[in-house]
C-alpha positions in Angstrom: 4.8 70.2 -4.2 2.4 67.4 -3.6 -0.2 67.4 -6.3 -4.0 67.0 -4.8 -7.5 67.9 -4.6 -8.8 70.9 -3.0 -10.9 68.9 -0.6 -7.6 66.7 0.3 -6.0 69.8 1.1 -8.7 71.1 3.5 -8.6 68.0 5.7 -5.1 68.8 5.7 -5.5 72.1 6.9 -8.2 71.3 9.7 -5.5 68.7 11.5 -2.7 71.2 11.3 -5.2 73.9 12.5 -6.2 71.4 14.9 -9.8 71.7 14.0 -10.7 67.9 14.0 -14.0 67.3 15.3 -16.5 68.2 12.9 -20.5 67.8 12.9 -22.8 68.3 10.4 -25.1 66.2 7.7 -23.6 64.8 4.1 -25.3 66.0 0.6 -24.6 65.3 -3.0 -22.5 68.8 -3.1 -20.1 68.3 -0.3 -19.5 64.2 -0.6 -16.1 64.7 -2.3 -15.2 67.0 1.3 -16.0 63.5 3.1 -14.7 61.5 1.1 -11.0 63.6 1.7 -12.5 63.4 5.6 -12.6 59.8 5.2 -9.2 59.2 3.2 -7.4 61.1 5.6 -8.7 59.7 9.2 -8.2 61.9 11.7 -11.3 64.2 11.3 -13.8 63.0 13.3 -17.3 63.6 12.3 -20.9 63.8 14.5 -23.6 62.8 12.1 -26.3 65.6 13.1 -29.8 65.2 12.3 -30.9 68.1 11.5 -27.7 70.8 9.8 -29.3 73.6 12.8 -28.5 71.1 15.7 -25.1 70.3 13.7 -24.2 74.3 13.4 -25.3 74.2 18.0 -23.0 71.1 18.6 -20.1 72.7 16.8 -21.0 75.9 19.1 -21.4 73.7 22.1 -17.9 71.9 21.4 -16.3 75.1 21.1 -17.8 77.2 24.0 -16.1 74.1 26.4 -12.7 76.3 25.2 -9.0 75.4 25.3 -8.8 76.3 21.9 -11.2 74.0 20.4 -13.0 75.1 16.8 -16.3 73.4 16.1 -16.6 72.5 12.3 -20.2 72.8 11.2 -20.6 70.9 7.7 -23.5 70.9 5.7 -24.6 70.7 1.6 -26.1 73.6 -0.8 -28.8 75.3 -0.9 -30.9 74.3 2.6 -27.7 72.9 4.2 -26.4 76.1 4.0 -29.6 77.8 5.1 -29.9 75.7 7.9 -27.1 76.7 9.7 -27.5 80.2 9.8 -29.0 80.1 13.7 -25.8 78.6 14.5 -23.7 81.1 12.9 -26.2 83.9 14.6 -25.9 82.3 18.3 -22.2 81.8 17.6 -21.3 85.3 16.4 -23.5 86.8 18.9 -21.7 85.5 21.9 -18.2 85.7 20.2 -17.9 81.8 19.5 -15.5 80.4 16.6 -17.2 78.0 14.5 -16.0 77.0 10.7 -19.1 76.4 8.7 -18.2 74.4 5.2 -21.2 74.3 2.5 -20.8 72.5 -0.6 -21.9 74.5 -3.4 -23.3 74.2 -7.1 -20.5 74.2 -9.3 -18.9 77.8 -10.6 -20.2 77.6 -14.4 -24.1 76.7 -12.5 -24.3 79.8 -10.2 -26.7 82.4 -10.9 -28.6 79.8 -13.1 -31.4 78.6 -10.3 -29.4 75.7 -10.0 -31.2 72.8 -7.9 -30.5 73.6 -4.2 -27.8 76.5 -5.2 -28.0 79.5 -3.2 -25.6 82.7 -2.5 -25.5 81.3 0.8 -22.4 83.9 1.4 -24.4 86.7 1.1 -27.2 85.0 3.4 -24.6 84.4 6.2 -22.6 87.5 5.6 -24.3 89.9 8.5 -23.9 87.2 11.0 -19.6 85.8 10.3 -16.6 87.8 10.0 -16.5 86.6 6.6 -18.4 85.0 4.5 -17.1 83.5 1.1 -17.8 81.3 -2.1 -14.0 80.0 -3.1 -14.3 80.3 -6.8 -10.6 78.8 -7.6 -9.7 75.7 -5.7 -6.1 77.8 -5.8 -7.1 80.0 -2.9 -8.5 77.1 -1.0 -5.2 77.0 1.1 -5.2 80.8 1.6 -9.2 80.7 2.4 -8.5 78.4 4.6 -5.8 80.3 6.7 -7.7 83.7 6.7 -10.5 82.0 8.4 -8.9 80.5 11.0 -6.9 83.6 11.5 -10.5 85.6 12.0 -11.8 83.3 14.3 -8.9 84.0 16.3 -8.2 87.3 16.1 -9.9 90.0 18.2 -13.7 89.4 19.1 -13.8 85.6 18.2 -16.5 84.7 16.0 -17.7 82.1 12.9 -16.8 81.8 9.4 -18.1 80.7 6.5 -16.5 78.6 3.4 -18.6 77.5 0.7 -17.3 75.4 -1.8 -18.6 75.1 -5.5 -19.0 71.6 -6.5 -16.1 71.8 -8.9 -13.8 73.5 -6.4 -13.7 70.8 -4.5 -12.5 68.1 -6.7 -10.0 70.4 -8.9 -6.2 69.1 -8.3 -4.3 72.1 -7.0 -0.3 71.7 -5.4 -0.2 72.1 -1.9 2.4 70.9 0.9 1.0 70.9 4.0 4.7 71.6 5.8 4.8 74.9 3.9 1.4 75.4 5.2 1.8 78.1 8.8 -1.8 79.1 10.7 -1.6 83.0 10.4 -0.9 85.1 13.6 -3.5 86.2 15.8 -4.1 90.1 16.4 -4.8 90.4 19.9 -4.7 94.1 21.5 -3.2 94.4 24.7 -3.7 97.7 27.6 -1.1 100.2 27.8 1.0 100.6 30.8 -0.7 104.4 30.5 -4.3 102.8 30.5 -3.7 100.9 33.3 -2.1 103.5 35.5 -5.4 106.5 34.3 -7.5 103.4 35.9 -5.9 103.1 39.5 -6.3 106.7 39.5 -10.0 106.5 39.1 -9.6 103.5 41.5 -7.8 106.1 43.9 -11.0 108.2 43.5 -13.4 105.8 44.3 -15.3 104.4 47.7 -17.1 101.4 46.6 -15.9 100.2 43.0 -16.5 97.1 41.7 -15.1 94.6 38.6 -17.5 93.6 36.1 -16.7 89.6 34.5 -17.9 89.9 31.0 -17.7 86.9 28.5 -14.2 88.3 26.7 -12.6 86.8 30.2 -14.0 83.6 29.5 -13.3 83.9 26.0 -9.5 85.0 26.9 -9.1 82.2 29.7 -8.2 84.7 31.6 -10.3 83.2 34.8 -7.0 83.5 37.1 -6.3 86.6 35.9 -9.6 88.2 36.7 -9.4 86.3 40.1 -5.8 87.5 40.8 -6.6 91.3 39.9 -9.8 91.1 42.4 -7.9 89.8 45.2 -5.4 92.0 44.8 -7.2 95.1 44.9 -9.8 93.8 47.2 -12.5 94.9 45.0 -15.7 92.8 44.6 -16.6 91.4 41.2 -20.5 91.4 39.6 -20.4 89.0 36.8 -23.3 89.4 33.4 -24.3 86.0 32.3 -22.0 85.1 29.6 -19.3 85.6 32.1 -20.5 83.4 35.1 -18.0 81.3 36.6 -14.9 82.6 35.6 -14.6 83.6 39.4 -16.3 81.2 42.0 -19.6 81.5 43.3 -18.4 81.0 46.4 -15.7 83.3 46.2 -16.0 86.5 49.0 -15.3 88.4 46.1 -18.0 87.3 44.4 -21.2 89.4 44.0 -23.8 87.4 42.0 -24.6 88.6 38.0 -26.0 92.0 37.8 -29.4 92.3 35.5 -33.0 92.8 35.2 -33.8 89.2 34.5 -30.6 86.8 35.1 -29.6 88.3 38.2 -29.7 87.9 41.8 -31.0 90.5 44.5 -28.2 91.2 46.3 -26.1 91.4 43.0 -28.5 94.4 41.8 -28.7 96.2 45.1 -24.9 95.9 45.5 -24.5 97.6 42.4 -27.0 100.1 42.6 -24.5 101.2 45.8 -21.0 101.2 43.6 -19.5 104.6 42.4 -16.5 103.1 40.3 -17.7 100.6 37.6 -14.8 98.7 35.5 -16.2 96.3 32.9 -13.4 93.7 31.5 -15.0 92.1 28.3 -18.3 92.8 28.7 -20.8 94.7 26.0 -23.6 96.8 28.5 -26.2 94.1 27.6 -29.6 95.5 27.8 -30.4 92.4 30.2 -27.5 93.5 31.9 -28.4 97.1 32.2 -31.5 97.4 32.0 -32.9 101.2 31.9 -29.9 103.1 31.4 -30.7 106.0 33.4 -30.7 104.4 36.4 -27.9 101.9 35.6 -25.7 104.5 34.9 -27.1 107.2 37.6 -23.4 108.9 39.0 -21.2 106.4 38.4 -18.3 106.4 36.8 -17.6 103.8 34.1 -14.4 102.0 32.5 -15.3 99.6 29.7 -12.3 97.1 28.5 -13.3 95.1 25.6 -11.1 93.6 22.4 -13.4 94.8 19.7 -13.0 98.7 19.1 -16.9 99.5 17.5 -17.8 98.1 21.1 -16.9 100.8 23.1 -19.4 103.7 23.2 -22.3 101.5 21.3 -24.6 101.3 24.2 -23.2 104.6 26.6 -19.8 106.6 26.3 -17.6 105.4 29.1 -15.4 107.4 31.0 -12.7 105.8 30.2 -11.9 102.9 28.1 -9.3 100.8 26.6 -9.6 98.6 23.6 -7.8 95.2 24.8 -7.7 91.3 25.4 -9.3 90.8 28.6 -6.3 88.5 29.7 -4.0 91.3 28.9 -5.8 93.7 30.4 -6.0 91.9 33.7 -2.5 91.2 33.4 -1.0 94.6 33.0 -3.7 95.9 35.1 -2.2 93.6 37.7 1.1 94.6 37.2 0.9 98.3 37.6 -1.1 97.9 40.8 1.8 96.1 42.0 4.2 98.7 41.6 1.8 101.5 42.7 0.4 99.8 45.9 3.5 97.2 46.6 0.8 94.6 48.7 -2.7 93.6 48.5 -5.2 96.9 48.6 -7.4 96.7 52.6 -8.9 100.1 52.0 -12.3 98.5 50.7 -12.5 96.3 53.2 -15.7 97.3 54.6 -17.1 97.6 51.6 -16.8 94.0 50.6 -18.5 92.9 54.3 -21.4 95.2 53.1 -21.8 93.4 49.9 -21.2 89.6 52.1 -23.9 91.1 54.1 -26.2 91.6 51.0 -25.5 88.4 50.0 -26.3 86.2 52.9 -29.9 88.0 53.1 -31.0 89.3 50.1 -32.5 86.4 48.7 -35.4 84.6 47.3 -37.3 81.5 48.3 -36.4 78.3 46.9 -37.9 75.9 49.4 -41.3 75.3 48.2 -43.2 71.9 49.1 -46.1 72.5 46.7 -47.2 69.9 44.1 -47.1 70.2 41.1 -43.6 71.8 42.0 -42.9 75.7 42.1 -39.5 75.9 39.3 -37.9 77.7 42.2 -37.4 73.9 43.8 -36.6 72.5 40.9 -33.3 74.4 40.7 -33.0 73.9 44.9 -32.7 69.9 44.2 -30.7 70.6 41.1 -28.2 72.5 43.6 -28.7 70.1 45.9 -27.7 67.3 43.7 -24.8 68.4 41.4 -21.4 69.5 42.9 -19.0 72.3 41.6 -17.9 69.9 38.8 -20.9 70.4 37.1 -21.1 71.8 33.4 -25.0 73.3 32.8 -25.7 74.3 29.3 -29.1 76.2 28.5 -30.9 78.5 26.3 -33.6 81.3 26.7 -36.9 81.0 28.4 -38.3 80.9 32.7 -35.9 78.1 32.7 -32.6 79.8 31.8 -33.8 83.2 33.7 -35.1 81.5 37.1 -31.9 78.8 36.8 -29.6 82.2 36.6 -31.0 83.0 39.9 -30.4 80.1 41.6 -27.8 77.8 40.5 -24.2 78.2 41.0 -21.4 78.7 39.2 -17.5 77.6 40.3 -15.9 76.7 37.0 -15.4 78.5 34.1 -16.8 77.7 31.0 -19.3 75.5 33.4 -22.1 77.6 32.6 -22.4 77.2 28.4 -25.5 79.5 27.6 -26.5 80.8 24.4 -27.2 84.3 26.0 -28.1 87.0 23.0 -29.2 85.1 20.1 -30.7 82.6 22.5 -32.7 80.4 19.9 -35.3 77.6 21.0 -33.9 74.1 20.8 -30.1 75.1 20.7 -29.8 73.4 24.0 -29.9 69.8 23.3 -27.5 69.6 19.9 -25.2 72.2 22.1 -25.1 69.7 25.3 -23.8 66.8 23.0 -21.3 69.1 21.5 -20.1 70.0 24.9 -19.6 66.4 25.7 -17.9 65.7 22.7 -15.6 68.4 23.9 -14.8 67.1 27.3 -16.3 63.6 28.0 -14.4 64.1 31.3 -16.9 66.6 32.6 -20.5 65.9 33.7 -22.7 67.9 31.6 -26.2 68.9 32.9 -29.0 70.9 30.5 -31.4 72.5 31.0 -34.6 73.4 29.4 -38.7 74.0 28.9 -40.5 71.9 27.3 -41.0 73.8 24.1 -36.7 74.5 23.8 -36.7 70.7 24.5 -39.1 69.6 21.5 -37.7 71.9 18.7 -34.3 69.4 18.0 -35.6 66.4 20.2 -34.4 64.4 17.2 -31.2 64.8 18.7 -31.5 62.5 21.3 -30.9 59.8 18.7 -27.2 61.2 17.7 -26.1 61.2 21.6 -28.0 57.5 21.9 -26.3 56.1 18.4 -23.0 57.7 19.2 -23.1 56.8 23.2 -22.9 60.3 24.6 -24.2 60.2 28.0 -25.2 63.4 29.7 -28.4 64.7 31.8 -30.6 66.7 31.1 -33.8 68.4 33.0 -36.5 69.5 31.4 -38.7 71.5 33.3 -42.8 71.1 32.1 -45.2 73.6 32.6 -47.2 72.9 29.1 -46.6 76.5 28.2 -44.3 78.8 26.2 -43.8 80.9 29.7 -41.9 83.9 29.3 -43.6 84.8 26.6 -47.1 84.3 28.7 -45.6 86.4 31.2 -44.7 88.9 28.6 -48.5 88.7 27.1 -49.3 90.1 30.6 -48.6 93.4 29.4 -51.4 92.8 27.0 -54.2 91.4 29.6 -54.0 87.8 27.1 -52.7 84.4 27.4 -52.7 83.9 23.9 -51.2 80.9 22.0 -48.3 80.0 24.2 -50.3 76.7 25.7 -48.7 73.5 24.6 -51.3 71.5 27.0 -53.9 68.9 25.5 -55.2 65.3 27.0 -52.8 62.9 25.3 -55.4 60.0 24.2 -52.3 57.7 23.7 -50.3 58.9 27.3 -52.9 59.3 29.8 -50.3 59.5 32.4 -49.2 62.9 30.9 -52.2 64.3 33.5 -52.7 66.8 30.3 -49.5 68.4 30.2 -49.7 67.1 26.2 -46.4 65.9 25.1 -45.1 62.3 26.6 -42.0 63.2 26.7 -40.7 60.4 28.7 -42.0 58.4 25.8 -40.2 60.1 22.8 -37.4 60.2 24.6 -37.2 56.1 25.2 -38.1 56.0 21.6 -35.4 58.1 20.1 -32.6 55.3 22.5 -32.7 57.2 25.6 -34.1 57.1 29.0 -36.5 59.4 31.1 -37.9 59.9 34.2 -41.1 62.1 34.9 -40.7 63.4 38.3 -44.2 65.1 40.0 -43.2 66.0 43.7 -39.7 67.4 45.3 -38.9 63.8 46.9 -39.6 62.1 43.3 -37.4 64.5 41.8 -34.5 64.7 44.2 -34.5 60.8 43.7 -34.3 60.8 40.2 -31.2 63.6 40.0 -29.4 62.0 42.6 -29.2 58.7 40.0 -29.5 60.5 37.0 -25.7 60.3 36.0 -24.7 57.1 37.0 -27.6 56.2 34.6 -26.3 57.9 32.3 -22.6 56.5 32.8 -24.1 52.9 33.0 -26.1 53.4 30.0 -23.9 55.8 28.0 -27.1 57.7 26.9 -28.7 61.0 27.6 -31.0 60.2 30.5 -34.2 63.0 30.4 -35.1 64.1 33.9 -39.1 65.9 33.7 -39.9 67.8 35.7 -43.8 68.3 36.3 -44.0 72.5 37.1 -47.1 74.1 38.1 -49.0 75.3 34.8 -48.1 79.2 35.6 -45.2 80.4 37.2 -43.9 84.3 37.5 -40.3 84.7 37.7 -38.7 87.5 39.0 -38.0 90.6 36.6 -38.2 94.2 35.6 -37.2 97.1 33.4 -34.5 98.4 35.5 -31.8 97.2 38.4 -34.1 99.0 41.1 -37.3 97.8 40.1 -37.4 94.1 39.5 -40.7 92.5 40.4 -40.7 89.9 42.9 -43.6 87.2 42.6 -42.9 84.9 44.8 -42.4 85.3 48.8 -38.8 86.3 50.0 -36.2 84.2 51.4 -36.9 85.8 55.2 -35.6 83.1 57.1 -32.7 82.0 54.5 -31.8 78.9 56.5 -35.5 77.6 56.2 -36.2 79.6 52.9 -33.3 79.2 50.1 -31.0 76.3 51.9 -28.8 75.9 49.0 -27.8 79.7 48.8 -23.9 80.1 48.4 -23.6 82.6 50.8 -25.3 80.2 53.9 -22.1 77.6 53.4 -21.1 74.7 50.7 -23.2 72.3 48.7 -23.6 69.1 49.8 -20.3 67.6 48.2 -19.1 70.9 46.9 -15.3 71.7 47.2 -14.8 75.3 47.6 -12.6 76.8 44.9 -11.3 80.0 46.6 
């Protein structure tokens, strides 16, 4: 065997795993990785500036799917500690990211070693493994197992960190002898399937719930396929969106008590058969369980056993791939119904009904702008094609409401760990992913400042994509949570800008940072200033290869429409009564302008 260092063999290992776009920020203990990176060529690397916004790009890059792993490198000690949001946000939403930390070397742990921490046992509650290689000889072995994990069953992040000494130790290794591990997937039983057309049988109005394990199975079609077949209508939750259509007649809007849509609530409030495919009973999703679960009968599908029963004990359940699932669920149907189900038939023309005229308002004229319009003119002016990526906040909740959906993986969202500034480092790893696709983010102000920095990666590197930030001056869902408190206290970002007076006292110039930092901006203050700006803002971008920043100027306080359960969300804003006049980008009312239908 070919006689190397451990490092040498890694890069190796990430082409043959296919893992070779990495991001992250070089240190003293992980040079001799790069310098293997750099001697062998075909890892590309994303210089991050900040080892949080690398660990959010690596996410980004591998929430875009087709297989693609994000590699997240960083040094010891805070390189390591750095990246343990990403590993959070990844493992939360079942994303597979490889994290490499550079360590002190083996004889120097435990001694308070500069910048050595057990950065394993940091990142251990938050990967499905965690581990300090202290013999370059399992390096190779290490190596596999991790990749295999990420795979297998509910995808997630690992972490390798690798002592100093490790990394430059000569071990043999042939990288033709070297085979990826085989992935566990669980797959439905024929049995399942068939105890789940029975309840089917049973039921008057059932629907499908899209959870994020169809996305994360590519199982789309599938999920598409089993729907039409059966004629049942589908209700997505939010890490699901897109996987079937917006415009689909199938397709019921996201179910919730914050990311949801009206007619998606009240459609399910009216269901008696519930059949979740990769989904986890999210308590955004849910909301108070009582009256989510009220008498209906429930089937929960999910890959991960210590899922099902964590939130409410189904009635039925199978642990399984979501594209399996779909699949065999598919097949059986077949044989017991031999052509497409019409029996629910009038149910589905209830729920279109629901759809066309359970809405809310969009169409505001107000200056500053209501966010409502904002999202309107963001609908107005990006087709189908269109890949959003956002994080928490009124921006992510309100866009959730509004926007559509056509594509999967179109809608990249860190939805449970949702961390502040994850957005921006996540859109350029999304265009590193698929430079084919138009990528449009989203965020607040305040998700926009923590990792503006950023900007000067996707400027130096040449990433163009958009991205809207929507500028009300003030941390506003959590001001909308202090209501329960009778305060507005310290969630105002708003001062007089003595260098920017033309910031009107929203604080921040950030049409001015952003220029600085390579890019280019546009503050927008009415509707018609706004629609002009995202009607150009890509072919800016394109020109330009750079991010171009699109701020929007929002009205200081905004509510947006939520609640503690599916039948009592609290609407702030005047209904959509006339939803021609009222919300003239809704799905149901006909296609975007430019918008290809992908039913």
């Amino acid at each position: 065997m070919t006689r190397m260092r451990a490092v040498d063999a890694i890069a190796l290992i990430l082409a043959k795993e296919g893992a070779t776009q990495a991001f992250g920020v070089p240190g003293a203990a992980i040079n001799p990785l790069y310098s293997a990176m750099r001697a062998h060529g075909g890892i590309r690397h994303v210089l991050a500036r900040h080892v949080e916004a690398a660990s959010h790009m690596a996410e980004g890059f591998s929430r875009v799917g087709g297989g693609r792993i994000g590699v997240c490198i960083g040094t010891s000690g805070p390189g390591g500690t750095d990246m343990v949001t990403g590993m959070y946000s990844a493992s939360a939403d079942s994303v597979p990211i490889l994290c490499l930390t550079g360590q002190a070397a083996v004889p120097m742990l435990h001694k308070e070693e500069f910048q050595a921490v057990d950065i394993a046992a940091v990142a251990a509650p938050v990967t499905k493994m965690a581990v300090t290689v202290l013999e370059a000889a399992q390096v190779p072995g290490t190596m596999a197992k991790a990749f295999q994990l990420m795979r297998s069953g509910r995808p997630g992040p690992v972490l390798v960190d690798l002592p100093l000494d490790v990394q430059v130790t000569v071990i043999e290794f042939d990288i033709d002898a070297y085979q990826p591990l085989p992935v566990e997937r669980p797959a439905m039983s024929a049995y399942q399937a068939e105890r789940i057309l029975d309840m089917l049988d049973a039921s008057r109005h059932p629907l499908l719930i899209c959870g994020g394990g169809v996305i994360s199975a590519e199982a789309a079609d599938d999920m598409v396929a089993l729907a039409e077949y059966l004629g049942v209508p589908v209700v997505s939750t939010l890490m699901g969106w897109g996987a079937v259509p917006d415009d689909h007649r199938l397709a019921q809007g996201l179910v919730g008590i914050q990311t949801s849509q009206r007619y998606a609530n009240a459609t399910f409030l009216e269901s008696d058969l519930v059949i979740g495919i990769g989904n986890r009973w999210a308590s955004r999703h849910t909301g108070d369980l009582d009256t989510y679960r009220g008498q209906r009968r429930f089937v929960h599908v999910d890959i991960e056993p210590t899922q099902v029963g964590r939130v409410f004990p189904p009635d039925f359940w199978s642990v399984s791939d979501a594209g399996a699932a779909l699949r065999t669920l598919l097949q059986a149907a077949r044989q017991r119904y031999s052509a497409p189900l019409e029996r629910y038939g009038s149910w589905v023309q209830e729920c279109q009904e629901r759809k066309r005229t359970l809405l809310r308002r969009t169409h505001f004229d107000e200056v500053p702008m209501k966010p409502q319009r904002v999202y309107e003119e963001m609908c107005r002016a990006f087709g189908p094609e269109t890949r959003y990526v956002t994080t928490i906040g009124l921006s992510q909740i309100a866009a959730a409401q509004m926007l559509h959906v056509y594509r999967p993986r179109h809608w990249v969202n860190a939805s449970q760990a949702s961390p502040l500034g994850w957005t921006l480092p996540a859109a350029i790893g999304a265009s590193v992913a698929d430079p084919s696709t138009p990528v449009v983010a989203l965020s607040g102000d305040y998700d926009f400042q923590f990792l503006i920095e950023e900007l000067a990666v996707a400027a130096q590197l040449q990433i163009p994509y958009v991205h809207v930030v929507v500028n009300n001056a003030y941390l506003g869902l959590i001001r909308q949570a202090q209501r329960a408190f009778d305060m507005d206290y310290q969630v105002q970002l708003s001062f007089v800008n003595i260098n920017a007076p033309q910031t009107r006292g929203y604080g921040v110039d950030h049409v001015g940072v952003v220029e600085a930092l390579g890019c280019r901006a546009v503050r927008a203050h009415t509707p018609e200033e706004l629609a002009q700006a995202l009607s150009s803002a890509r072919q800016t971008a394109l020109r330009d290869q750079v991010p171009v920043v699109v701020e929007a100027v929002l009205e200081r306080v905004t509510n947006v429409s939520m609640g503690t359960s599916l039948d009592a969300v609290n609407e702030f804003e005047p209904l959509a009564h006339d939803p021609a006049a009222d919300a003239p980008l809704a799905v149901a009312l006909g296609p975007e302008p430019g918008a290809v239908s992908q039913t």
